[in-house]
N, C-alpha and C positions, 0 to 999 in steps of 0.2 A: 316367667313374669306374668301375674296375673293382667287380664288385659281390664283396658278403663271400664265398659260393660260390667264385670263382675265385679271393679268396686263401687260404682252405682250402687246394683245389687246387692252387694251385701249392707251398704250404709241405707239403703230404703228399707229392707228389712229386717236394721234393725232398731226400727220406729222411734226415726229421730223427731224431734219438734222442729217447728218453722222458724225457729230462728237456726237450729243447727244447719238447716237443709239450704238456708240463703249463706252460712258460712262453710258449706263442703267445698272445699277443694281437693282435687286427685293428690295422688302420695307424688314425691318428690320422683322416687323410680318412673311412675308413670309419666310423668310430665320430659324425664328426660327420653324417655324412649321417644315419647312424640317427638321432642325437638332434634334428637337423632334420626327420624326419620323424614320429616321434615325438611332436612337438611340433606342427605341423600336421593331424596324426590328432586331435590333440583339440579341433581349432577347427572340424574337419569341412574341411578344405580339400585333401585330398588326391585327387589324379585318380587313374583308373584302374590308369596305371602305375606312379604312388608308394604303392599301397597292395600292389601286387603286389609290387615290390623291399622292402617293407618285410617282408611276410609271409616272401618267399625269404629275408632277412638271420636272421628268427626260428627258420626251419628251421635253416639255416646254422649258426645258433650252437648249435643242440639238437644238432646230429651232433658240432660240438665241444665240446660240453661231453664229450660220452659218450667221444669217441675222450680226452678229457683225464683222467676217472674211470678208465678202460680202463689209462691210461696210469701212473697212480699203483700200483693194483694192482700191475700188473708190476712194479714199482720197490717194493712193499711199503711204499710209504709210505700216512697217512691221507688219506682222498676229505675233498681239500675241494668239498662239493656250492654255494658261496656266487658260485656265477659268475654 
């Protein structure tokens, strides 16, 4: 499974406009691996490397929230902060 970081990555570059970039959302796979893990962090059953993919997905989503705020500005429309 590609992890959320690389599809960032690859939708930054590949030079979406500010209106696509306030409508990215992760693939459905990604979203449900979060909520899989997510959900296993609170039974205390996650290993080393699902707690690391989980924390990199958190980051992940914090650089796009920002490039998404970022993105509204420009476009003068209102931040919605509710992501």
């Amino acid at each position: 499974m590609p992890h959320a970081i690389d599809e960032i990555l690859d939708f930054v570059t590949s030079s979406p406009s500010l209106e696509e970039i306030v409508r990215f959302t992760y693939s459905d796979e990604t979203l449900e691996r979060v909520s899989y893990l997510s959900e296993q962090k609170t039974t205390a059953t996650l290993t080393q490397e699902e707690q690391q993919e989980l924390r990199e997905f958190k980051r992940a989503a914090h650089v796009m929230e920002q490039l998404k705020i970022r993105a509204q500005r420009r476009l003068g429309t209102p931040v919605d902060d509710a992501w």
